[in-house]
C-alpha positions as CSV (number, residue, x, y, z in Angstrom):
1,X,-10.3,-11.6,-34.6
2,X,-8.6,-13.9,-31.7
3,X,-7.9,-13.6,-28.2
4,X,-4.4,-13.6,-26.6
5,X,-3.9,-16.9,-24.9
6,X,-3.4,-16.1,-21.1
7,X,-5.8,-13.1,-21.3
8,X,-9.0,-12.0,-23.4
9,X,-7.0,-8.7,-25.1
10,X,-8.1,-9.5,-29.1
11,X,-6.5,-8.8,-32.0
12,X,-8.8,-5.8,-32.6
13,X,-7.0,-3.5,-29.7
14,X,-5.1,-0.6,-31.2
15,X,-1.6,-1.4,-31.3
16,X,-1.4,-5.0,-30.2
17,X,0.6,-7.3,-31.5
18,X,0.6,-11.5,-30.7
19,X,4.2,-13.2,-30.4
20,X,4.6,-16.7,-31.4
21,X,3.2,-17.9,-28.3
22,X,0.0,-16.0,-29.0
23,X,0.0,-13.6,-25.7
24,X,0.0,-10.0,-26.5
25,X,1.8,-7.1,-26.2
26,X,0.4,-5.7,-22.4
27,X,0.8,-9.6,-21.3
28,X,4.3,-10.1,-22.8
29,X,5.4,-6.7,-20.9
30,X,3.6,-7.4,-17.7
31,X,5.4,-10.5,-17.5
32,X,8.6,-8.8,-17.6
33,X,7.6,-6.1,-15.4
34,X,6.7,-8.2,-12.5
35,X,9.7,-10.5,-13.0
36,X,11.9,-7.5,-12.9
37,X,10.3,-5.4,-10.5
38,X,12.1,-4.0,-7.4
39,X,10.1,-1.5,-5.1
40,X,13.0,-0.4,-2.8
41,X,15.1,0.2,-6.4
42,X,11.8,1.7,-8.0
43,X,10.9,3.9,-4.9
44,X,14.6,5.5,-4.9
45,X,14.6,6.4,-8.8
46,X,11.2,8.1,-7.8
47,X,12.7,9.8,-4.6
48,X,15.5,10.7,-6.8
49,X,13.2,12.4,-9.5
50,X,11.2,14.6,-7.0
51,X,14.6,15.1,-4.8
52,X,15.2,17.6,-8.2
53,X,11.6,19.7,-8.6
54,X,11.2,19.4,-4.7
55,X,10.7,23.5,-4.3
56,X,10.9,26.2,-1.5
57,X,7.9,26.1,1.2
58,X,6.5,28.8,-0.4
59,X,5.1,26.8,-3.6
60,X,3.5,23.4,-4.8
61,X,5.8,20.3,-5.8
62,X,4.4,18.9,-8.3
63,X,0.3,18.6,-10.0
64,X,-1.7,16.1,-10.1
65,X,-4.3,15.7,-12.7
66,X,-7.8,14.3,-10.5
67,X,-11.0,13.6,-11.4
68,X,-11.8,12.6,-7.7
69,X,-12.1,9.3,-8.8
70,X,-10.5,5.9,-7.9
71,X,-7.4,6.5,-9.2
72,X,-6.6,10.0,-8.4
73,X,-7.5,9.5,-4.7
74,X,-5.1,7.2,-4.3
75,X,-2.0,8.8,-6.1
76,X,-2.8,12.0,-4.3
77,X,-2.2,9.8,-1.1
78,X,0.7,8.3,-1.8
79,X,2.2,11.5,-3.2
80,X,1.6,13.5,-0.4
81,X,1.5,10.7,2.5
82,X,4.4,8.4,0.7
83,X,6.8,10.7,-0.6
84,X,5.8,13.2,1.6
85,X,5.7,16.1,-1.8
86,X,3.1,18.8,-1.1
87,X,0.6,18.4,-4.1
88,X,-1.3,20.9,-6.3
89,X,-4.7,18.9,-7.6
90,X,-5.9,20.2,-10.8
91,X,-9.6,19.0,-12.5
92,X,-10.4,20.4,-15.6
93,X,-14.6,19.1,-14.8
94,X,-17.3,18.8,-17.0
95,X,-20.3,21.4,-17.4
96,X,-23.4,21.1,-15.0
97,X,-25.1,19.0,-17.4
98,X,-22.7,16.5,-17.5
99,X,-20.8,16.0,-14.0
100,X,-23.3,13.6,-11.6
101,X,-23.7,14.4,-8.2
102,X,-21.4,11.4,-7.5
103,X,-18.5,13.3,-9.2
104,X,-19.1,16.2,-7.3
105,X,-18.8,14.8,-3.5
106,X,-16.1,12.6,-4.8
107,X,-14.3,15.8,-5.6
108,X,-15.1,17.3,-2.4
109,X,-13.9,14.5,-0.6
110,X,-10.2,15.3,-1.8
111,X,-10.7,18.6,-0.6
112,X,-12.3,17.1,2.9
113,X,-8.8,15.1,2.9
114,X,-7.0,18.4,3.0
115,X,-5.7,18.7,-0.4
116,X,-5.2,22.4,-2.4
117,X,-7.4,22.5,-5.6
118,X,-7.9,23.9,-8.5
119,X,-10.7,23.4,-11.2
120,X,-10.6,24.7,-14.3
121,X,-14.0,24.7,-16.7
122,X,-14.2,25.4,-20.4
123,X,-16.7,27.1,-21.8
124,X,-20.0,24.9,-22.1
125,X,-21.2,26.0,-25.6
126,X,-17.8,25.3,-27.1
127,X,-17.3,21.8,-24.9
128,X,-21.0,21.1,-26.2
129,X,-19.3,21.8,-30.0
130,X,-16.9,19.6,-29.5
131,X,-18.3,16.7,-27.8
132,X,-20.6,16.4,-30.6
133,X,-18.5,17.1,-33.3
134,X,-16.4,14.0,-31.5
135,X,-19.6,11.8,-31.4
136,X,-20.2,12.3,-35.0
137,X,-16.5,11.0,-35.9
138,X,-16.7,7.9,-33.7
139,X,-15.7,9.3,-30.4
140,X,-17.4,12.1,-28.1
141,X,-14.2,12.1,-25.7
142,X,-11.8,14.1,-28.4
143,X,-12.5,17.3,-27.3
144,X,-12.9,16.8,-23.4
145,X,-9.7,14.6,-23.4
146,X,-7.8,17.5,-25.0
147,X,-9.0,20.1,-22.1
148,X,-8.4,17.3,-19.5
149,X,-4.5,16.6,-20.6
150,X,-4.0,20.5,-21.6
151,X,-5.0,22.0,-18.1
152,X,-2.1,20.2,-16.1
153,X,0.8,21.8,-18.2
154,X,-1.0,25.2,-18.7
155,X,-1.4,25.4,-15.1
156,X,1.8,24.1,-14.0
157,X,3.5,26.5,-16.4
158,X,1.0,29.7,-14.9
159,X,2.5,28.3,-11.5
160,X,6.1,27.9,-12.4
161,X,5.8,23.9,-11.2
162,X,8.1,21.6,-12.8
163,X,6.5,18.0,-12.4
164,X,3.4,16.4,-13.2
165,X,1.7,12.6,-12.0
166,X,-0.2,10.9,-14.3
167,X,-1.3,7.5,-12.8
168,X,-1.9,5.0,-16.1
169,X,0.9,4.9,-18.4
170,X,4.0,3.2,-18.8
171,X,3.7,0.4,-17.3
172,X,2.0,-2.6,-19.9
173,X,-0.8,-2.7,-17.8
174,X,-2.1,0.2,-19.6
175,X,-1.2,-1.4,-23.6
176,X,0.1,1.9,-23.8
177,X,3.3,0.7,-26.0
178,X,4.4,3.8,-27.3
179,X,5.3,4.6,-23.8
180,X,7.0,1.2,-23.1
181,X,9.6,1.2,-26.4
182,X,10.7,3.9,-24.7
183,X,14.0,3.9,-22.4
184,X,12.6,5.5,-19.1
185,X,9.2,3.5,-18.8
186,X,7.7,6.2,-16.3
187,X,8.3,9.3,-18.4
188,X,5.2,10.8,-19.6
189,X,6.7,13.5,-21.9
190,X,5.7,11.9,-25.4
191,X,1.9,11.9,-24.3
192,X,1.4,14.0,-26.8
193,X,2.6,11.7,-29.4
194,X,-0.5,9.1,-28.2
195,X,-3.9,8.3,-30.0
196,X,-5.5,10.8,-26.8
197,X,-4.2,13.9,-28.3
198,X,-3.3,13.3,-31.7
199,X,-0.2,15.1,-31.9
200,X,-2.3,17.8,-30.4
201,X,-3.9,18.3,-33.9
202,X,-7.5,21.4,-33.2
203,X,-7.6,21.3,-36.8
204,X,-10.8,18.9,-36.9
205,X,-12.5,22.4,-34.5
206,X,-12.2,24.7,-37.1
207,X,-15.4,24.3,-38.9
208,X,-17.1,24.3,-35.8
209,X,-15.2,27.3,-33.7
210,X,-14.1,30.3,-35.0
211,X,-13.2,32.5,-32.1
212,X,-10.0,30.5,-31.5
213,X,-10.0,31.8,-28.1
214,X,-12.6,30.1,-27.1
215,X,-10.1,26.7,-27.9
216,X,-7.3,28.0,-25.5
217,X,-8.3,25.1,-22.9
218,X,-7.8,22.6,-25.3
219,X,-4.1,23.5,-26.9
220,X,-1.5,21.4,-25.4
221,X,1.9,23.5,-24.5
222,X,4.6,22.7,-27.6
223,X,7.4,20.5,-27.0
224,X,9.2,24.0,-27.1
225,X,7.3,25.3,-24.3
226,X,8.1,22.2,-22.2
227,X,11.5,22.2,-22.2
228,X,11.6,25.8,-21.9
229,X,9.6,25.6,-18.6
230,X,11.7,22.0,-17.8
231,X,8.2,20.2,-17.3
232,X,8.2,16.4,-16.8
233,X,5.4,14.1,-16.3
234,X,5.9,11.3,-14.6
235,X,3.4,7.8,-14.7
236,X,3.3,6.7,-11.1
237,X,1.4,3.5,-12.3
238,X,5.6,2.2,-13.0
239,X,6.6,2.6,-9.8
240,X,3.1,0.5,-7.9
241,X,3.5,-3.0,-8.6
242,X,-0.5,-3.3,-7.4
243,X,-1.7,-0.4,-9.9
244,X,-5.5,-1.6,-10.9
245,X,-9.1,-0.6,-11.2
246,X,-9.8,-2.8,-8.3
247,X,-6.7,-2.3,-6.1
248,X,-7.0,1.5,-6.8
249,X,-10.8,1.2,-5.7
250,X,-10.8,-0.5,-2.8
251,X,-7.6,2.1,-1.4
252,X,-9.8,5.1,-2.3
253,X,-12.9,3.6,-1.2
254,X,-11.1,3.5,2.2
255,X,-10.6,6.9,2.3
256,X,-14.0,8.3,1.5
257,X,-14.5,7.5,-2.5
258,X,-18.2,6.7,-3.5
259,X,-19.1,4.3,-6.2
260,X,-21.4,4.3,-8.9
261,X,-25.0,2.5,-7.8
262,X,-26.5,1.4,-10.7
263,X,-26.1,-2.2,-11.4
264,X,-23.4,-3.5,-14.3
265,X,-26.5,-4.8,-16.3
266,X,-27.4,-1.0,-16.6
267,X,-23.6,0.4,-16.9
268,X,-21.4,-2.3,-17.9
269,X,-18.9,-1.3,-14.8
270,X,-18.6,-4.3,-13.1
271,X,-17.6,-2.9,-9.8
272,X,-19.3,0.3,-10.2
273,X,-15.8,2.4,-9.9
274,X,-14.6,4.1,-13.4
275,X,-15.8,8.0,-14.6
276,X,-17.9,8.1,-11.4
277,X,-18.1,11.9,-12.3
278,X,-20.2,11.1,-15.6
279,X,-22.6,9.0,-17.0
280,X,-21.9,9.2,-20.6
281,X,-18.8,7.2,-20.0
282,X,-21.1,4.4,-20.5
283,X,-22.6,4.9,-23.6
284,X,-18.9,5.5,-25.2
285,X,-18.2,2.2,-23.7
286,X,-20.9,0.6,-25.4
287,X,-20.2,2.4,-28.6
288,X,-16.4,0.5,-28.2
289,X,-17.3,-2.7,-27.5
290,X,-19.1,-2.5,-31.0
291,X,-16.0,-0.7,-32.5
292,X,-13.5,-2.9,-31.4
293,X,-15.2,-6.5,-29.7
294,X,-14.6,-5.4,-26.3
295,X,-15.8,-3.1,-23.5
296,X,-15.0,-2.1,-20.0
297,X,-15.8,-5.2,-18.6
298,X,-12.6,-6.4,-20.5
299,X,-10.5,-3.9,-19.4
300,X,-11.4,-4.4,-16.0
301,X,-10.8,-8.5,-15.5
302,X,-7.6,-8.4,-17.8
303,X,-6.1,-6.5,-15.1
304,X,-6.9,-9.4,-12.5
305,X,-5.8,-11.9,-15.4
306,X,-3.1,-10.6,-15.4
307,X,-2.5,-10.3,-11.7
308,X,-3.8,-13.9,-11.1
309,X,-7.1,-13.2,-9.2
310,X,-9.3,-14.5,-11.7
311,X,-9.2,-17.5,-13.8
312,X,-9.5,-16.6,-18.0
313,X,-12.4,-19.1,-18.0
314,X,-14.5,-17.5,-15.3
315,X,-13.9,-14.1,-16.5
316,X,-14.9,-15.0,-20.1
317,X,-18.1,-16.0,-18.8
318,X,-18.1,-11.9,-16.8
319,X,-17.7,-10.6,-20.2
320,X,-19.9,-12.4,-22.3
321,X,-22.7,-11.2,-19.4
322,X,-22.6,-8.1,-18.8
323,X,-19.7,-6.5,-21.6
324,X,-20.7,-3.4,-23.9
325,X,-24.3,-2.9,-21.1
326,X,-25.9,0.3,-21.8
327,X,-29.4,1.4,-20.2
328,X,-31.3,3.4,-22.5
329,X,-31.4,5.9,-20.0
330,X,-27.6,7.1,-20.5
331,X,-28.5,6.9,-24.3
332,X,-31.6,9.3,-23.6
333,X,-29.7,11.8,-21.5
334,X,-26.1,12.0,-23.9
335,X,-29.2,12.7,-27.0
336,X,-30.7,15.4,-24.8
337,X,-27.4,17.1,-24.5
338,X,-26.2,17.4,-28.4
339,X,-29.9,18.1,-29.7
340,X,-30.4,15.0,-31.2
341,X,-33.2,11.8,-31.5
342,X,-32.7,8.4,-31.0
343,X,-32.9,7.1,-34.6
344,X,-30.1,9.7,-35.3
345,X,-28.1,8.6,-32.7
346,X,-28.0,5.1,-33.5
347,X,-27.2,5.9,-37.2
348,X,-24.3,7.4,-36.2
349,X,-23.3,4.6,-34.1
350,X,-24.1,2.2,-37.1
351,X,-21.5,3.7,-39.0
352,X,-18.7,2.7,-36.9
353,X,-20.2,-0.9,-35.7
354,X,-17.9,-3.5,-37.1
355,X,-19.5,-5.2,-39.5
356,X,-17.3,-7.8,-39.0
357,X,-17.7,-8.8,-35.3
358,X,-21.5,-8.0,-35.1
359,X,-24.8,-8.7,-36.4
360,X,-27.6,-6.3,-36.5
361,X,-31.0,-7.3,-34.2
362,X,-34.0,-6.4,-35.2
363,X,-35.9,-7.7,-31.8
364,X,-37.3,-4.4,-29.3
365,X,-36.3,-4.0,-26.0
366,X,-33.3,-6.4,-27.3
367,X,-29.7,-5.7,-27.5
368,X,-29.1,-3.6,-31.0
369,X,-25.8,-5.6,-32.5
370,X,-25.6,-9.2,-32.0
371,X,-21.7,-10.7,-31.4
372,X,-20.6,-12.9,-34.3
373,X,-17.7,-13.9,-32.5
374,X,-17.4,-16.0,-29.0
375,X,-15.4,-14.5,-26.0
376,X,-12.1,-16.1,-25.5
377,X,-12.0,-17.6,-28.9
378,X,-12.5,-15.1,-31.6
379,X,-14.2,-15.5,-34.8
């Protein structure tokens, strides 16, 4: 394991790769996409783009995918207040037991804002299914991050709308490099070619599922049906030269967004602002800092690395602190939901701990995996 040189990305992120100079791949594109960025040329190709699925007054312009957090408060602004498009926001939510309160009013604040919206909600027992079956292979998002990415192209096929904003993507702040080998950085059509949706593959459900009706939420459209209904999806992260948590927090903050209370010791969100409509967020977190080395807290300062409001050294110290924080609590709760105890829980997360990077602790009330490795440096 080692660390890129200008920010704390190691070599255990998916995908990365270190040039000679030992930066990696998100800092070797930023670099290039700040030295080569041009918002008047940037905001016309955008202009240009919606200029072609701009519709009659009688219908939306385009969907945007919202979860009423951070991030879709603020491109649901600039979309409707920037380029002056009239918006259709779609949320494909969790069930009762999972959204918080906090998701909830931050959901009703877009409506307060006077956007259209509609929210779709797959069946509980089968997302219960599925979340589980996802915990039990490393990663309880698979099945709720299928629903989530197949709503906005079922929907905008059911409502004969053409584009589709996705915020992250495309633009190296994201590491999301299949996206960036590509030729136009801002088109989101091969998401389904990504580590989210796996080539769209429902074959790990069938053990689990066998009224395949029941998994109609979660099938992405086929490249067939795309280009049959001339759907595009579009990453507006390409076009915003200040696309970050923070920036993207403190906009939507502005305009009504509520942040998370609990303290990063207890959540290991440093500024309280990321999946504000669910807890568990934080326990996958904490499962991926063991995984991989790293956590939220990382994700969060190599953004203002990268954008020059922190120094590496001061942030190191940030992520050696509070990185990979989980309260019980949250760990409590997620066990509650799938029907399972503790000890169970924690041998399932053992299995995917990497050996390598982390030390088991046999101290209570103590953190459960040591770090063998120091932040900033590596092994």
């Amino acid at each position: 394991m080692k660390y890129c040189k200008n920010c704390l990305e190691p070599s255990t992120f998916p995908i990365t790769k270190f040039n000679k100079k030992g930066l990696c791949s998100t800092c070797q594109y930023y670099l290039k996409f700040i030295k080569n960025f041009d918002e008047g040329q940037k905001l016309q190709i955008l202009k240009e783009i919606t200029q072609k699925y701009k519709n009659s007054k009688n219908t939306f312009d385009c969907i945007i995918g919202v979860s009423g957090g951070k991030d879709s408060t603020r491109q649901a602004l600039w979309i409707r207040d920037k380029l002056k498009l009239r918006p259709l926001l779609v949320c494909c939510t969790y069930p009762p037991e999972q959204l918080t309160d906090l998701g909830a009013r931050n959901l009703s604040n877009l409506i307060k804002l006077g956007f259209d919206l509609i929210v779709t909600a797959p069946g509980p027992q089968t997302w219960k299914k599925l979340l589980k079956k996802g915990f039990y292979g490393g990663n309880y998002l698979r099945g709720p991050e299928l629903a989530l990415y197949s709503s906005l192209p079922q929907i905008a096929i059911k409502y004969n709308i053409k584009l589709i904003f996705w915020g992250e993507g495309g633009n190296g702040k994201t590491t999301d490099i299949t996206t960036i080998v590509k030729k136009k950085e801002y088109d989101g059509n091969l998401l389904r070619k990504q580590d989210t949706l796996k080539n769209c593959d429902l074959s790990w459900t069938k053990d689990i599922i066998e009224d395949e009706a029941k998994l109609i939420p979660y099938k992405y459209p086929t490249e067939r049906d795309f280009v049959k209904n001339k759907i595009q999806i579009i990453y507006l992260g390409w076009f915003m030269k200040d696309w970050s948590i923070l920036n993207n927090a403190k906009y939507s903050s502005l305009n009504g967004l509520k942040l998370r209370s609990d303290v990063v010791e207890n959540t290991g969100d440093l500024y309280g602002s990321m999946a504000l409509d669910e807890d568990w967020v934080i326990v996958n977190q904490m499962i991926k800092y063991y995984k991989f080395g790293f956590g939220r807290v990382t994700d969060y300062l190599n953004y203002e690395i990268r954008q020059g409001k922190i120094k590496r050294e001061d942030a190191i110290k940030l992520v050696e602190k509070y990185d990979g924080k989980c309260d019980p609590k949250y760990i409590r709760s997620f066990c509650n939901y799938i029907n399972i105890s503790e000890s169970e829980f924690w041998s399932t997360v053992s299995n995917f701990v990497n050996k390598k990077l982390f030390t088991l602790n046999n101290k209570k009330d103590s953190e459960k995996y040591l770090p063998k490795f120091k932040v900033g440096i590596g092994l």
